[in-house]
C-alpha positions as CSV (number, residue, x, y, z in Angstrom):
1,X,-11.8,-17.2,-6.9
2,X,-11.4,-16.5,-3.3
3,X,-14.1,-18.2,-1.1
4,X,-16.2,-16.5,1.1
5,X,-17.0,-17.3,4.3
6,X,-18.8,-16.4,7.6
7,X,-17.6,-13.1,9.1
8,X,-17.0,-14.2,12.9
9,X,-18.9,-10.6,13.8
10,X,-22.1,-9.9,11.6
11,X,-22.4,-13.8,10.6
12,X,-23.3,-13.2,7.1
13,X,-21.4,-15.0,4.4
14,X,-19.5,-11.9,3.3
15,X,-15.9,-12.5,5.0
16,X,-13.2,-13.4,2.3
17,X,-9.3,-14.9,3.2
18,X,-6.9,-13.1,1.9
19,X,-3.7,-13.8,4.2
20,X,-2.6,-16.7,6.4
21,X,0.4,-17.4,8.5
22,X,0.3,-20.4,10.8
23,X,3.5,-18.1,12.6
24,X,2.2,-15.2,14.6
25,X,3.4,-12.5,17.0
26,X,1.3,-11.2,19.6
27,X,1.5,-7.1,20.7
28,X,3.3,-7.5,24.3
29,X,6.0,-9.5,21.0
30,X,5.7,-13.3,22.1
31,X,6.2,-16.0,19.3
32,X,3.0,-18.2,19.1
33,X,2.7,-21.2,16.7
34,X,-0.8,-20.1,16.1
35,X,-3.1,-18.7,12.8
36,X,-3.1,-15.3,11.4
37,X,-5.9,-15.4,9.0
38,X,-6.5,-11.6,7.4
39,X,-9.3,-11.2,5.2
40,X,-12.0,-8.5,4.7
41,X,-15.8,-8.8,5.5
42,X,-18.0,-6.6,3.0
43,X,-20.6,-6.9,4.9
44,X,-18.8,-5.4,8.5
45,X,-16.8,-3.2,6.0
46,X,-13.5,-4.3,8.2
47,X,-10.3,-6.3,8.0
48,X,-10.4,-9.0,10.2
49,X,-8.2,-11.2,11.6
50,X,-10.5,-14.0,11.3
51,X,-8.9,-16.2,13.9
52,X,-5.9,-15.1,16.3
53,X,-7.3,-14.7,19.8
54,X,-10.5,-14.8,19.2
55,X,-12.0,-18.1,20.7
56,X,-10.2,-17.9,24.0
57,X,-10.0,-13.8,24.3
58,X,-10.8,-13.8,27.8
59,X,-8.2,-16.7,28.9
60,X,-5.5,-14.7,26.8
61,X,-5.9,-11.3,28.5
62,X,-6.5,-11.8,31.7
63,X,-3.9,-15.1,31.9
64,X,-1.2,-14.6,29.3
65,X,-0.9,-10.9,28.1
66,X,2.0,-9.3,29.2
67,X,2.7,-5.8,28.0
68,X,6.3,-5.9,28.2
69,X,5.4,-6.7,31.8
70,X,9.2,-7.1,33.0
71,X,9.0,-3.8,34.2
72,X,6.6,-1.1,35.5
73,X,7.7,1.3,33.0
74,X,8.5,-1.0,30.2
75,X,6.9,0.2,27.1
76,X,7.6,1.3,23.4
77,X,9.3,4.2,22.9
78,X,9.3,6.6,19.8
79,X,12.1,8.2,18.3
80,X,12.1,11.0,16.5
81,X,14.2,14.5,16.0
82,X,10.9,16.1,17.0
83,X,9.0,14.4,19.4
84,X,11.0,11.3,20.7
85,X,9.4,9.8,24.2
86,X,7.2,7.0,25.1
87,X,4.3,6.7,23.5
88,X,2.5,7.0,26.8
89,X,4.2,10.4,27.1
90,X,3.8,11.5,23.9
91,X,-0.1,10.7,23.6
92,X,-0.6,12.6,26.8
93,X,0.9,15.6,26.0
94,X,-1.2,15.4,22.5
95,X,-4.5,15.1,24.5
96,X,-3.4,17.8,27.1
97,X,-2.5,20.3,24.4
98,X,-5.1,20.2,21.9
99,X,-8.4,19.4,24.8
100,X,-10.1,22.1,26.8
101,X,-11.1,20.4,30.5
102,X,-12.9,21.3,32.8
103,X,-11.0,21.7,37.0
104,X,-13.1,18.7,38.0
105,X,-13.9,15.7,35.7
106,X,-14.6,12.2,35.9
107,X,-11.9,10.2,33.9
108,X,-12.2,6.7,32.7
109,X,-9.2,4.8,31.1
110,X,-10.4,1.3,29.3
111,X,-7.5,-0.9,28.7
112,X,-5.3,1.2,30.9
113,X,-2.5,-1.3,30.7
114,X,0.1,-0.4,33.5
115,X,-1.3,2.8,34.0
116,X,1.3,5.2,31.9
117,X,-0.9,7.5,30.2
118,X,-2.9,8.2,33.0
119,X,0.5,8.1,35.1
120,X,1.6,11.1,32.5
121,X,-1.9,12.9,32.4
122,X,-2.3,13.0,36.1
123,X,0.9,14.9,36.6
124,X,-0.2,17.1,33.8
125,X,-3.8,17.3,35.5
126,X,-3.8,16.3,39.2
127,X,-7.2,17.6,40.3
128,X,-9.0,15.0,38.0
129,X,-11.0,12.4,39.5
130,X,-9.4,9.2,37.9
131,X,-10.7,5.7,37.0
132,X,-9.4,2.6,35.2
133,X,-10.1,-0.9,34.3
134,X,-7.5,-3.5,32.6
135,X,-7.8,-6.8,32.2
136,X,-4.5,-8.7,32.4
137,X,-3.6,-9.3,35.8
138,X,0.4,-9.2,34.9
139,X,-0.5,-5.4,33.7
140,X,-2.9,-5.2,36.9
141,X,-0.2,-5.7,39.6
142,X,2.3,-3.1,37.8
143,X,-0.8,-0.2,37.3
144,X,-1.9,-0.9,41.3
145,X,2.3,-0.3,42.0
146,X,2.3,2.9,39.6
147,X,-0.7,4.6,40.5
148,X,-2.1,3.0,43.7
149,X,-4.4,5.8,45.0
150,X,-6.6,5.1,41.1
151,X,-10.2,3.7,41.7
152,X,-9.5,0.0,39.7
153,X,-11.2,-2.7,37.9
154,X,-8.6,-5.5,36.7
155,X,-11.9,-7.2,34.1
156,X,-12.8,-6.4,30.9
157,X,-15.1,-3.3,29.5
158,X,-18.5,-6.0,29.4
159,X,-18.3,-6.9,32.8
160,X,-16.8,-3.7,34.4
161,X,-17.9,-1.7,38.0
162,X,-17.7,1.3,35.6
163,X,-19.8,-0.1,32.6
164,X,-22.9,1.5,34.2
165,X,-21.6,4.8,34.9
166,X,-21.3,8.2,33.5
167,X,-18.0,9.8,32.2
168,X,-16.4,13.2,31.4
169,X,-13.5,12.1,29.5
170,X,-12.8,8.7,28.3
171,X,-9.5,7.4,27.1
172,X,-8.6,4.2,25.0
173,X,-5.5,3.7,23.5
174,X,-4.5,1.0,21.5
175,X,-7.7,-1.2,22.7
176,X,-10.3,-0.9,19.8
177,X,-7.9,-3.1,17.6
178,X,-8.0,-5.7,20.3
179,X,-12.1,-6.2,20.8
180,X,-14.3,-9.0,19.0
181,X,-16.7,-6.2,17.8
182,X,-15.2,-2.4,17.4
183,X,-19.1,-1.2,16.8
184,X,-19.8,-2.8,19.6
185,X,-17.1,-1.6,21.5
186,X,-18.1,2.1,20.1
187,X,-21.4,1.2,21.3
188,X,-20.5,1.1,24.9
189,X,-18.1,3.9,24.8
190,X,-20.8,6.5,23.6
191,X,-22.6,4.9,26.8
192,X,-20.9,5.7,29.3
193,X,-20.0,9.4,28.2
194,X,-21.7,12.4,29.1
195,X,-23.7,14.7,26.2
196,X,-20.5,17.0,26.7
197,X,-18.2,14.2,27.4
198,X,-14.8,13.9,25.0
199,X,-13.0,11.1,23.7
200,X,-9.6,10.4,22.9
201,X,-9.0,7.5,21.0
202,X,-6.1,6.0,19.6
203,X,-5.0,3.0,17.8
204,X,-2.3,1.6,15.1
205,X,-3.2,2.6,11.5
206,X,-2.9,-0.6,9.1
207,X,-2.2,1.5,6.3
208,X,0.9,2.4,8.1
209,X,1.8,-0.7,9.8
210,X,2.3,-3.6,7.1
211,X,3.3,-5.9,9.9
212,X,0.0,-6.0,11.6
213,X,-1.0,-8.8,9.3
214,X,0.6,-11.1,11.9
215,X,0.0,-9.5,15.0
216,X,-1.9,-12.3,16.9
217,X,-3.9,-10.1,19.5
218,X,-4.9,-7.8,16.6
219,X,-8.3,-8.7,15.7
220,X,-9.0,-6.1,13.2
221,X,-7.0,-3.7,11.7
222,X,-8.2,-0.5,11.5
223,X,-7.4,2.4,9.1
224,X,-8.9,5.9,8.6
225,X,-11.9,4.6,6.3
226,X,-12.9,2.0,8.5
227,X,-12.8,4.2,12.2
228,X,-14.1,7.0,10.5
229,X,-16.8,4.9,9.4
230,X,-17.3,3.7,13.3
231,X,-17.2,7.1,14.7
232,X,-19.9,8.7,12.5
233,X,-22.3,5.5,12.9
234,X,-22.1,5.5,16.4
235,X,-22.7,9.6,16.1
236,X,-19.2,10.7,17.3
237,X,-18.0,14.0,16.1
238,X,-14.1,14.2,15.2
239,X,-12.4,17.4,16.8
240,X,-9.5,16.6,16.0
241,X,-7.6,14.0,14.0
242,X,-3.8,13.2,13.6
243,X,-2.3,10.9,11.0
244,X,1.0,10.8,10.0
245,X,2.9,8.9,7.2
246,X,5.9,8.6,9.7
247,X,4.3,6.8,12.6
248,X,1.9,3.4,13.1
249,X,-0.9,5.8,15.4
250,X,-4.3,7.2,14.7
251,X,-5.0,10.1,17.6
252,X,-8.9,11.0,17.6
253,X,-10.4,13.5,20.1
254,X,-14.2,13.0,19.8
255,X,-17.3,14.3,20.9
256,X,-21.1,13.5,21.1
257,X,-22.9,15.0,17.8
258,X,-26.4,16.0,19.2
259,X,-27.9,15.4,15.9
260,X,-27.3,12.3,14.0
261,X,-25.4,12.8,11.0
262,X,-25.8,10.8,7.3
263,X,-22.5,10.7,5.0
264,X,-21.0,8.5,3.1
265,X,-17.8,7.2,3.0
266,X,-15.1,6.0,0.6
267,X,-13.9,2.6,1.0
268,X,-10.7,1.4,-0.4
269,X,-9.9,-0.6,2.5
270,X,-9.6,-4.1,0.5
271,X,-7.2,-2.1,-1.6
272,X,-5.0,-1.4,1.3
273,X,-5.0,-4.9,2.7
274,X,-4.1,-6.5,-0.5
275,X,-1.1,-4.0,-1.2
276,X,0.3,-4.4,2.7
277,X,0.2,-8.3,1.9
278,X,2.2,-7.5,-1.4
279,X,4.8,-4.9,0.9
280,X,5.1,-7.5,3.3
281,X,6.0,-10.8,1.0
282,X,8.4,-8.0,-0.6
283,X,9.9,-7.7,3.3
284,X,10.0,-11.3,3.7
285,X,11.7,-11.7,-0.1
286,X,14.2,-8.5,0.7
287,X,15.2,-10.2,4.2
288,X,15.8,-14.3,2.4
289,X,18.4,-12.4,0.3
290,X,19.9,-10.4,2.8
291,X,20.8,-13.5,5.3
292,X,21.6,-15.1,1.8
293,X,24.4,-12.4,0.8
294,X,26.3,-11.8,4.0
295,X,28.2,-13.8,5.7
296,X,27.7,-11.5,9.3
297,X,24.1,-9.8,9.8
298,X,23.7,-7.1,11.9
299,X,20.3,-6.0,12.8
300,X,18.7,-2.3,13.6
301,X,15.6,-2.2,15.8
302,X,13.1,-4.8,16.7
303,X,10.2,-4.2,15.2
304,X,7.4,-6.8,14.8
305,X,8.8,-7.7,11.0
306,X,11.8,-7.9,11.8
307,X,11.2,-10.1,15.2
308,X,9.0,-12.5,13.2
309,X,11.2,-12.8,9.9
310,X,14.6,-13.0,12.8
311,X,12.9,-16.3,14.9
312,X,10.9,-18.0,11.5
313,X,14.5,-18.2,10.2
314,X,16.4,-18.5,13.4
315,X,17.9,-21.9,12.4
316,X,19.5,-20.7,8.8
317,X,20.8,-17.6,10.5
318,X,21.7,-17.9,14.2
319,X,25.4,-18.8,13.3
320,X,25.6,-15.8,11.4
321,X,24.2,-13.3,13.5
322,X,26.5,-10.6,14.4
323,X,25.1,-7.4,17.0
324,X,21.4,-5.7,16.8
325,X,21.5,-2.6,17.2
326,X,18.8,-0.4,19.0
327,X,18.5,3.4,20.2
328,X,17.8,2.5,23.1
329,X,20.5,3.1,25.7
330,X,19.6,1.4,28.3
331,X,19.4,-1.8,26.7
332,X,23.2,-1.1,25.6
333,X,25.4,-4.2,26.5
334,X,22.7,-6.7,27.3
335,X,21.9,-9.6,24.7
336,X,18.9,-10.6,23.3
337,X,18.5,-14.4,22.6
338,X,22.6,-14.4,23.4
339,X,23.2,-11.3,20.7
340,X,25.1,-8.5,21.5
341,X,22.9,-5.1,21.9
342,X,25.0,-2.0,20.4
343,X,24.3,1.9,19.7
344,X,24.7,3.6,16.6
345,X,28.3,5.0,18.0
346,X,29.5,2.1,18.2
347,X,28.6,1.4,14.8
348,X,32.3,2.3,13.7
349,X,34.1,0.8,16.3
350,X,33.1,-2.8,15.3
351,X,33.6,-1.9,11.6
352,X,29.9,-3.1,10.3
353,X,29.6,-3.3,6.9
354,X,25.9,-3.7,6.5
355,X,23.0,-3.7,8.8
356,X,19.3,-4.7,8.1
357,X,16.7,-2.2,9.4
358,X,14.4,-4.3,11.0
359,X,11.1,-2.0,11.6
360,X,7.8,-1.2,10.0
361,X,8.8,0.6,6.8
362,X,7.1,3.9,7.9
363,X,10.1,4.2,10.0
364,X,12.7,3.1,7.8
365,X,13.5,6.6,5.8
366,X,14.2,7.9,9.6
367,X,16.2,4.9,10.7
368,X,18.2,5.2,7.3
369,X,18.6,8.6,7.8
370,X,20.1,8.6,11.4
371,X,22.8,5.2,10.4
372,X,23.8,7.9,7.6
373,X,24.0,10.8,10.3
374,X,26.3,8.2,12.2
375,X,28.5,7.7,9.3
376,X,27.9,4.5,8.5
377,X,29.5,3.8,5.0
378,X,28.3,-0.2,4.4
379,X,25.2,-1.4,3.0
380,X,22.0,-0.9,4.3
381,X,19.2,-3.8,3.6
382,X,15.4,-3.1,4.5
């Protein structure tokens, strides 16, 4: 039997363990020799990383976080035959297309990172009046460089300028998963927006993205049930809501119900947890035996899964390491960690006969599909 223990948000005895890795990866992709311990509270009706950041928060996001801060446009980019783009650019459009607003609107971005949504949305709606706050000073300087003219708070939501003040629109993406309390979070969000204020909130959906069990930074993972859950107990009112199979993202465009609504909701949130630790002790099995049966490995993408299984093996496998390949051109030609970076054309020329895809599986049956478009003829290991 599992034992419980105190959840590190409501306090009651109703957090179990179910996952520990002492070997974690943080979101801006940093290797830290720190806990991962995922486990569900019934009480908080969440999965929880139990320990990760949690007990120096502050010191890690203002001081260490990153966000691929090598660059001021650094980011993730998504590739698909449809909508391929940043995600920056690609969640702005979203919001732009499906969201009536009004000519003149106060905007507030929480956790606006180095300021590429807003960067997107402003040239998509220049006659806004925009605000943001972010607290990592390494995303700070590159957010004052890209949009300089933005009213600015480089602290955290609790002890913002803006906490006190009234929004038309507010925008959080990819933030909720990183807060000690999402309700809380919600809490303060509802807040600060006007009666006929929207919303647009995004995050990473766990039932999508196995490999959030080791994300450091990632203090609970959210899926459908449990911000659906949030939104209606904090009397938002979903407008619209996009989930996809073939992406990590949850979009949500919200609004203020005026009357406080009473539904319940199905829960199979501890289902999902335990089956994503099952998929990814599969991955981990899956990637043993491929470095096991090939004497060269070649690697496509660098997804968080395939970053954490590449370095927690690194010594049985850096002599046999042979290119990574990534769709990214302009990363063709450099090396990462002294390995060649290659595209899928030249994916012939150096006569590969197998490559591992190393992403989260939702993207694997498109990354299959475009080595098969690019003739590749060898084995393919995911």
């Amino acid at each position: 039997m599992i034992k419980k223990n105190k959840c590190v948000i409501c306090n009651t005895s109703n957090f179990r363990n179910y996952f520990s890795s002492s070997l974690s990866l943080t979101s801006d992709r940093r290797l830290v020799y720190r806990n991962s311990d995922v486990g569900y509270c019934y009480n908080c009706k969440l999965i929880l990383n139990s320990t990760g950041c949690r007990k120096s928060k502050s010191k890690f996001y203002h001081e260490e976080y990153n966000l691929l801060g090598k660059k001021a446009d650094d980011e993730f980019r998504i590739y698909s035959k449809s909508n391929s783009g940043t995600e920056s650019e690609i969640m702005s459009k979203y919001f732009f297309q499906n969201t009536r607003i009004r000519k003149k609107a106060d905007v507030l971005e929480i956790g606006a990172g180095k300021g590429l949504f807003l960067r997107h949305l402003k040239r998509l709606l220049p006659k806004l009046n925009y605000h943001a706050l972010e607290p990592s000073k390494n995303a700070a300087k590159y957010f004052r460089k890209n949009l300089p003219s933005i009213s600015f708070d480089n602290k955290p939501l609790e002890n913002s300028k803006f906490k006190k003040k009234k929004f038309d629109i507010i925008v959080s993406t990819g933030v909720i998963e990183h807060v000690n309390s999402p309700n809380a979070f919600m809490k303060s969000m509802s807040k600060m927006l006007k009666n006929d204020g929207i919303v647009f909130l995004c995050m990473p959906n766990f039932e999508s993205k196995v490999d959030d069990l080791i994300v450091f930074d990632h203090l609970s993972k959210i899926t459908k049930n449990s911000i659906n859950f949030l939104l209606y107990a904090n009397n938002f009112k979903i407008i619209k809501q996009n989930i996809s199979k073939k992406r990590i993202w949850i979009w949500n465009i919200l609004k203020k119900n005026k009357k406080k609504i009473k539904k319940k909701f199905a829960n199979n949130d501890l289902k999902i947890l335990k089956s994503n630790i099952n998929k990814f002790k599969k991955m981990e099995e899956d990637f043993i035996n491929y470095y096991k049966n090939n004497k060269k490995l070649n690697f496509y993408g660098l997804g968080n899964s395939g970053f954490y299984f590449y370095f927690k093996y690194f010594n049985k496998i850096k002599k046999k390491i042979n290119f990574i390949i990534l769709d990214n051109s302009s990363l063709n030609g450099s090396k990462f960690f002294g390995v060649k970076i290659i595209s899928r054309n030249q994916i012939k020329q150096y006569k590969l006969d197998n490559i591992y895809i190393s992403a989260n599986p939702c993207y694997h049956a498109l990354m299959r599909k475009k080595l098969i478009n690019s003739n590749f003829t060898g084995q393919i290991y995911s």
